[in-house]
C-alpha positions, 0 to 999 in steps of 0.5 A: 518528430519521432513516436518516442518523443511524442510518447513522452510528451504526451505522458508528460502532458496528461500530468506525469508526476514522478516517473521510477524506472531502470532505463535501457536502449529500449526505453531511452528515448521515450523516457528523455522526452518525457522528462523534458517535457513540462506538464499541465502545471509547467512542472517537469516530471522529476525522475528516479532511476532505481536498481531493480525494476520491481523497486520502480514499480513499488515505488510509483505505486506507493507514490501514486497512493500518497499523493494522488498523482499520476506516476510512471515507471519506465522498463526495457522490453522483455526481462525489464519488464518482467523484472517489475511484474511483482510490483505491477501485480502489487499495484493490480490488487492495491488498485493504483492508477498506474502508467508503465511504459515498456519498449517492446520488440517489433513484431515478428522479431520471435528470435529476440533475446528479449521476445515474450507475449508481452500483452499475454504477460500483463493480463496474466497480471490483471494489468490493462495490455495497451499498446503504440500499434502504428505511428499513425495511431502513436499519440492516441494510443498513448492517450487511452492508455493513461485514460483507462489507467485513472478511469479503471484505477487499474496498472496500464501497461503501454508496450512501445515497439522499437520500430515504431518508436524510430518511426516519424509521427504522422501529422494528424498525430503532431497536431494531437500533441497541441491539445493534449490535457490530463482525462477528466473523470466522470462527476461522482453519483450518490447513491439512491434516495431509497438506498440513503432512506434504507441506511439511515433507518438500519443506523436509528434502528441499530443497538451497536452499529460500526462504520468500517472505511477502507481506503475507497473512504478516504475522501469521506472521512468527515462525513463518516464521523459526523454519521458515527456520532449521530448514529451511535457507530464505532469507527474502524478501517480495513489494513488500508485504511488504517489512519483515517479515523486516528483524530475520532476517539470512537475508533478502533484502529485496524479490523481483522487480522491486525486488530487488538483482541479486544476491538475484534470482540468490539467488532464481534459483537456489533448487529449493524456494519456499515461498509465503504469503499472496503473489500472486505477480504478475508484479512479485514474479515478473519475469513468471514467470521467478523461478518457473522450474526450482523447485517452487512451493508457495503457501499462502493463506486465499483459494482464489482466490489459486492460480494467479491469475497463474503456475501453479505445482506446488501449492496449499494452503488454510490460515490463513499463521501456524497453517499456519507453525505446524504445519509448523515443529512438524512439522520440529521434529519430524522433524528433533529439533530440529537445524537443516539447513544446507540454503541457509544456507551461508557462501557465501550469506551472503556473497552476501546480505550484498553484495546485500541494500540497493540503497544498498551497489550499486556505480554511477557518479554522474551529477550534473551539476554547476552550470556557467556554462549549466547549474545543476546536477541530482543523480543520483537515487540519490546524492539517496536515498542521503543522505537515507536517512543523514538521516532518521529510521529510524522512519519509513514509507515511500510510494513513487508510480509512474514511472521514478524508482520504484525509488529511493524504493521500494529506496534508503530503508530501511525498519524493518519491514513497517509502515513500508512503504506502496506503493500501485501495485497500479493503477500509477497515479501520484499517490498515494502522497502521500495515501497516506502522509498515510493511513500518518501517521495511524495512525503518528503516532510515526513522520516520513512520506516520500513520494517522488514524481515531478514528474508524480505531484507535480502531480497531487496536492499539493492534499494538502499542505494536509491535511498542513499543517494537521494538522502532519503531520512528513511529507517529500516527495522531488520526482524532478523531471526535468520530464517522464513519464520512463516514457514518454520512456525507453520511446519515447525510441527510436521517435520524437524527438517527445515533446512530449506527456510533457516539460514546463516547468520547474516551481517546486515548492518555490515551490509547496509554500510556498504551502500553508505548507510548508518547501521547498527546491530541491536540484541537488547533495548540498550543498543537502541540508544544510538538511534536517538544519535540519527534523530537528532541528527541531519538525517540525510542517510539511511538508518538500518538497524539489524535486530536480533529477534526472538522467534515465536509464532506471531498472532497473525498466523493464526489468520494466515494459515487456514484451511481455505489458504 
């Protein structure tokens, strides 16, 4: 057997779920093997081969998070591989247990079109560099690569050089294959007796105390409200984490950036915030100033989580849901049982009520309508709004980075944390239409909607083939106002030269039918009908809709343009 079939096979063995990638003659043979090969549930690996390697990266990253399983995205050496860099640095900040497999050329071979430092790259990324380093170790070093990717929870990048790919596996490592099973994670800990004492004590004793979850609290969604309702805390979730409390009427939906003015106040004027599994960066924070005039307590598994943007008045270490756990049975206790009023007034329901969904927020329509000069362009926000009302509630959500942000991110509901999949922990623009391609695929039940801006869209529609052939039921909301508006708006008033972000009107509809794609251009609400024809139809192809946009500065730039950027 050669180390490039073992390779494969240990992938698949160690429970490989989907594998993205774009195959050249360096990764070839790993690859096959790994999709003949049956995993721990005699399920092969389903493939899908995309058009970038940055769209593979993006994909396994958003699938990984939806389904929890382990997913792998295959690269040539050199330029493969950092082709797919940008969504790797994605998947770093996003935290996602990914596995990479990059052929690597052998060493020594520094004249090699495709030589770089591979391991040198990947750290540079914040990725774990791992690598085959003999045949005699082939099958082992492929096992702790997968095992520090789960355990760290960290993108792994395992480089496979070609002469030890063509080598012959060594015994002792063809007997390893027999006894190969997917790593085991270590049991989770709650936190200390005292810790659970102390928080419970801080939520009795709190006037208005507020629970914030991040994606690190998705396995601690009961708990969480059952110590909301005993404490008296409202409920809300980092950008992340945005769903996971859709079905408590004490939520808040998003805090920071993307929450409503009203639930920012909400947020504000708490004296208690109870945080887990949240990094409380400076998007959930509006750069520290939510964290002010309140005790902060933060509760993660990960030590490295404390304090890593904002200090704040105390850390415990412990698993979200036992540490939720414990501290509601503390409160049932304490509190026999009997909920505390706490911030849960008629009052403050009124007012999350008011403020919960951007859609209800007041706002004067902007759209231009079609004149004798002029076609006609359609406020960002009344374009969200209606389609919102149009689209199928199961559905996940991906939003890309820009000015126009904010309206795909807040103005489309989401029905829970699943279908919630935001990749702009690089804030980088252009992949949230991988991204959600990734989403649909662990979703298949549910329609896609990616919105995106004009910039974003050009960067990365060479994916819509991916989605076309596939029949992905997946929409695209093109916010296109011909330019980086961020930046225009941002430099709008030190200079009228901005000919480096605008540019030339672009037929995006035209080029989304190109890949086989139903598209339509929209300048007003009217030419939104036709997106009623789709949903009532087979689905079975990609719907871009072209979106002549109104352009103004959106609210996110008030968060986005600091003087700490």
């Amino acid at each position: 057997m050669k180390v490039s079939q073992a390779v494969g096979q240990t992938i698949a063995r160690m429970g490989a779920a989907h594998v993205f990638g774009v195959v050249g003659s360096g990764n070839f043979r790993a690859t096959n093997a790994l999709l003949e090969a049956a995993g721990p549930d005699g399920q092969h690996p389903q493939f899908t081969a995309t058009r970038h390697e940055m769209g593979a990266a993006c994909m396994a990253d958003a699938y990984a998070r939806a389904s929890g399983k382990l997913s792998v995205v295959t690269v040539h050496q050199g330029c493969g591989l950092s082709n797919a860099l940008t969504g790797i640095g994605e998947a770093v900040k996003a935290h996602t247990p990914l596995l990479v497999i990059s052929g690597d050329t052998p060493g020594g071979e520094y004249g090699s079109n495709f030589w770089i430092d591979q391991d040198a790259v990947i750290e540079g990324m914040g990725a774990i560099a791992e690598r085959l380093h003999s045949p005699a170790r082939a099958v082992t070093d492929t096992i702790r690569a997968i095992t520090r990717a789960k355990m760290n929870r960290v993108p792994v990048v395992l480089s496979m050089p070609l002469d030890i790919q063509e080598s012959e596996l060594s015994k002792d490592q063809e007997q390893l294959l027999t006894n190969i099973a997917p790593p085991q994670l270590p049991a989770p800990a709650v936190a200390s007796a005292d810790a659970v004492a102390s928080v419970s004590r801080m939520l009795t004793d709190a006037q208005r105390p507020v629970i914030l979850a991040g994606r690190g609290g998705a396995q601690a969604v009961a708990p969480l409200r059952q110590v909301a309702e005993l404490s008296g805390a409202l409920l809300t979730t980092s950008a992340v984490g945005r769903g996971l409390f859709n079905e408590d009427p004490w939520h808040m939906d998003a805090m920071g950036g993307f929450a409503t003015d009203g639930a920012a106040e909400l947020v504000h004027e708490a004296d208690l915030l109870v945080v887990f599994g949240a990094a409380l960066n400076r998007w959930t924070t509006r750069d520290g100033t939510l964290l002010q005039n309140k005790t902060v307590i933060q509760i993660d598994d990960d030590a490295t989580a404390f304090g890593k943007h904002y200090p704040v008045s105390a850390t415990i270490l412990g698993d979200a849901a036992l540490t939720a756990q414990a501290i509601r049975d503390k409160l049932v206790e304490s509190l026999d049982g009997t909920p505390r009023t706490g911030y849960r007034t008629t009052q403050v329901k009124e007012r999350l009520a008011a403020s919960l969904h951007w859609r209800d927020q007041a706002y004067e329509d902007n759209s231009e309508p079609a004149g004798k000069s002029h076609r006609g362009k359609i406020d960002p926000r009344t374009l969200t709004n209606i389609l919102d009302e149009m689209l199928p509630m199961d559905r996940v959500v991906a939003p890309d980075g820009g000015n126009f942000n904010a309206y795909p991110a807040m103005h489309f509901r989401v029905p829970d944390n699943l279908g919630y999949s935001l990749s702009l922990g690089f804030q980088s623009i252009g992949l949230a239409l991988s991204t959600v391609i990734g989403a649909a695929f662990a979703l298949p039940d549910r329609i896609a909607i990616a919105g995106v801006g004009d910039g974003g869209f050009m960067m990365s529609h060479v994916e819509l083939d991916t989605a076309v052939r596939h029949k992905i039921p997946l929409v695209v909301v093109v916010y296109n106002d011909d330019a980086y508006s961020a930046e225009v708006h941002h430099f709008i008033h030190e200079t009228s030269n901005l000919d480096t972000v605008v540019f030339p009107e672009t037929d995006i509809a035209a080029v989304a039918r190109g890949y086989g794609c139903q598209a339509i251009t929209v300048r007003q609400a009217s030419d939104l009908d036709a997106v009623r024809n789709w949903v009532d139809g087979p689905r079975d192809r990609p719907l871009v809709i072209d979106a002549k946009i109104t352009s103004f500065p959106s609210w996110v730039l008030a968060h986005s343009f600091t003087e700490n950027e």
